[in-house]
Wavefront OBJ file of the C-alpha trace (Angstrom):
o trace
v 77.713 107.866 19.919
v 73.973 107.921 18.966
v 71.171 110.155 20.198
v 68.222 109.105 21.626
v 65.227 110.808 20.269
v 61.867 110.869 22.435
v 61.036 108.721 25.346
v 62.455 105.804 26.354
v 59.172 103.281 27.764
v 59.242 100.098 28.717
v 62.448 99.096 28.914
v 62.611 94.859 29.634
v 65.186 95.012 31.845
v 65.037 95.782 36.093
v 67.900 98.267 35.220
v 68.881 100.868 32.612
v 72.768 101.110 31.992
v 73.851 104.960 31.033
v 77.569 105.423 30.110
v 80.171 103.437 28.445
v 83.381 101.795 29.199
v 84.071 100.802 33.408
v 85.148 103.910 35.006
v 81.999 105.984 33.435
v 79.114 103.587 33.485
v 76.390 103.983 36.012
v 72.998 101.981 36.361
v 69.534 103.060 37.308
v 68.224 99.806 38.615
v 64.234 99.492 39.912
v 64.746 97.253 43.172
v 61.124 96.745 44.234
v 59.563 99.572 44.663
v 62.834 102.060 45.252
v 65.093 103.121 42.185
v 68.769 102.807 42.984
v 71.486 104.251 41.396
v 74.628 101.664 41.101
v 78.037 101.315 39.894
v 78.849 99.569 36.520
v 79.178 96.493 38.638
v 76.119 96.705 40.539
v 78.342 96.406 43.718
v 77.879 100.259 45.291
v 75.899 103.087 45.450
v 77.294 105.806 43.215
v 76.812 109.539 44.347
v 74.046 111.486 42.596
v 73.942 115.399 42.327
v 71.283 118.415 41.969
v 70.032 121.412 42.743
v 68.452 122.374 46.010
v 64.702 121.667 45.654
v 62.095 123.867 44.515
v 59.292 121.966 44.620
v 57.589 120.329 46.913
v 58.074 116.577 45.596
v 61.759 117.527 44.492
v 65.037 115.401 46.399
v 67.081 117.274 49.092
v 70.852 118.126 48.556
v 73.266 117.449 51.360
v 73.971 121.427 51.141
v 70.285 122.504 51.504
v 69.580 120.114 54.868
v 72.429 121.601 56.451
v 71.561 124.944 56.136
v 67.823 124.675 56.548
v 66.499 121.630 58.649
v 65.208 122.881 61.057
v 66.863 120.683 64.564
v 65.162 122.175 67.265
v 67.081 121.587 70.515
v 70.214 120.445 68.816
v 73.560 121.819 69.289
v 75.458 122.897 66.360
v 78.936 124.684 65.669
v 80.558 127.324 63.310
v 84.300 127.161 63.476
v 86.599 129.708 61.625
v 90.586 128.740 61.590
v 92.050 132.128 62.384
v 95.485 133.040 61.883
v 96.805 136.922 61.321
v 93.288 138.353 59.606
v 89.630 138.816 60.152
v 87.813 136.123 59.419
v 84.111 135.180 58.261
v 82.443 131.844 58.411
v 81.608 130.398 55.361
v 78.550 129.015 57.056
v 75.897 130.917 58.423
v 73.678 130.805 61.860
v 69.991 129.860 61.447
v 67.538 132.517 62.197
v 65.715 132.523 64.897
v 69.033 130.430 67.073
v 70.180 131.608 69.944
v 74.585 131.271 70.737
v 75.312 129.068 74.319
v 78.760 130.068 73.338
v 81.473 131.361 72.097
v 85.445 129.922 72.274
v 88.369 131.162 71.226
v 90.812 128.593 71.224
v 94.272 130.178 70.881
v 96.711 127.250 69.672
v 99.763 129.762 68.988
v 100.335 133.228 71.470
v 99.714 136.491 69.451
v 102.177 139.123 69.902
v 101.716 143.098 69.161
v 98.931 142.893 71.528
v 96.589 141.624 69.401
v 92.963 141.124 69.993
v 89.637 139.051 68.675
v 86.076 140.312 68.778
v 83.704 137.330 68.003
v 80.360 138.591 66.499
v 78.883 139.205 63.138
v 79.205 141.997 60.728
v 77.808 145.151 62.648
v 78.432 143.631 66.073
v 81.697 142.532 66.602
v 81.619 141.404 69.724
v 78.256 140.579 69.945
v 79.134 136.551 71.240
v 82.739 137.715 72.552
v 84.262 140.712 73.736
v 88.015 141.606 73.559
v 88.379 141.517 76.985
v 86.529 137.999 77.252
v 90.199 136.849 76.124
v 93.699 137.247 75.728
v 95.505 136.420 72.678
v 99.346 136.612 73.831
v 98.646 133.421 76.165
v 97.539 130.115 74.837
v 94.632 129.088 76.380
v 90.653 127.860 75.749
v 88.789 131.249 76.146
v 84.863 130.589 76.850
v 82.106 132.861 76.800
v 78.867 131.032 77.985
v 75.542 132.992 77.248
v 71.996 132.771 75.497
v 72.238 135.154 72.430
v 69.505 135.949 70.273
v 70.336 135.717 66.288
v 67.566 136.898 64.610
v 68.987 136.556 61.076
v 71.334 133.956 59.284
v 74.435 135.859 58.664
v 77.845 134.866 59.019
v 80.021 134.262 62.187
v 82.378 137.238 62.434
v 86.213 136.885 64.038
v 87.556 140.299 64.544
v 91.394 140.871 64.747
v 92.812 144.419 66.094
v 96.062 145.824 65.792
v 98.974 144.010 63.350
v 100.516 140.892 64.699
v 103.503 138.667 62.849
v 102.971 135.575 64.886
v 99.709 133.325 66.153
v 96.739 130.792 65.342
v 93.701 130.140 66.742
v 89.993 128.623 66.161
v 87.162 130.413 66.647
v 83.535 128.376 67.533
v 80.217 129.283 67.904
v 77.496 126.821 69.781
v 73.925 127.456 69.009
v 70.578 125.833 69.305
v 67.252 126.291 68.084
v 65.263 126.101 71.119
v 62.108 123.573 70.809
v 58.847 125.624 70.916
l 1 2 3 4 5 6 7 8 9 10 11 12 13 14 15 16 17 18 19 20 21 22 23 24 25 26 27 28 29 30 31 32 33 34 35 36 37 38 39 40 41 42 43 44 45 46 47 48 49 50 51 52 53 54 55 56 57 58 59 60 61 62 63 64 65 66 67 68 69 70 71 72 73 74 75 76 77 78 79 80 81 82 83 84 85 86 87 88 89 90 91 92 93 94 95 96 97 98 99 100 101 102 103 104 105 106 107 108 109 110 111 112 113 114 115 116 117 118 119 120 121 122 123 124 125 126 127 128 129 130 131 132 133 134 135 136 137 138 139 140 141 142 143 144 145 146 147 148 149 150 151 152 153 154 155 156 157 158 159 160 161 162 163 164 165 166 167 168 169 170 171 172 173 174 175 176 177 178 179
């Protein structure tokens, strides 16, 4: 395999193929004025991956618009599958949001009288109390509300005492409310 020393500049072609063989060839064709990157075959888009930008010319990553686009008046939801623990999301709640509500969806009946908080770390119950449900009986538990969350921390699923038996899905509904 040979190395390429310097710059490569005015290359002929309206594409530049990188790789070798089928299965790890990839194109970087100019298509007017847009550059595309293709399969081997020119057929398909291929999937390209970065880092979340720094600058302010740089591309976007799918995991960077998620977290920090800003969708004023849009409803979005944290879930966290719970089963016989606490629980943390792995996502976290944009600052500034405010939670329309909370659910506990309990899919299989706790026993030992267990209980769920939903919250976040230092308020437990902040979004749900344990009396806003009960986790022996299956059911849809909803708390409807307008919560301020001033900070982007993780959703927080509380579980008291030790139970041997149950499953249920915590979710969180929040907006960014237009300004």
């Amino acid at each position: 395999m040979g190395v390429i020393d310097g710059s490569l500049s005015g290359i002929i072609s309206a594409s530049l193929v990188i790789g070798g063989g089928t299965a790890n060839t990839f194109r970087l064709k100019a298509n007017g004025t847009v550059m595309e990157a293709r399969n081997a075959a020119d057929s398909a888009y291929v999937i390209v991956r970065g880092l979340d930008p720094v600058g302010a010319n740089d591309l976007v990553t799918l995991s960077y618009a998620q977290t920090n686009f800003d969708t004023s008046g849009s409803v979005r939801t944290i879930a966290i599958t719970l089963a016989l623990a606490t629980a943390n999301s792995t996502t976290t709640f944009i600052a500034g949001c405010r939670v329309i509500d909370a659910w506990l969806d309990v899919t299989t009946a706790y026993d030992a009288n267990a209980t769920w908080a939903l919250g976040i770390a230092g308020t437990t119950s902040k979004f749900m109390a344990t009396t806003d449900n009960i986790p022996g009986t299956i059911n849809l538990y909803t708390k409807t509300q307008y919560t301020a969350q001033a900070t982007a921390v993780a959703f927080l699923a509380t579980l008291a005492n030790v139970p041997t038996v149950g499953a249920a899905t915590a979710l969180a509904f929040y907006t960014t409310p237009d300004t």
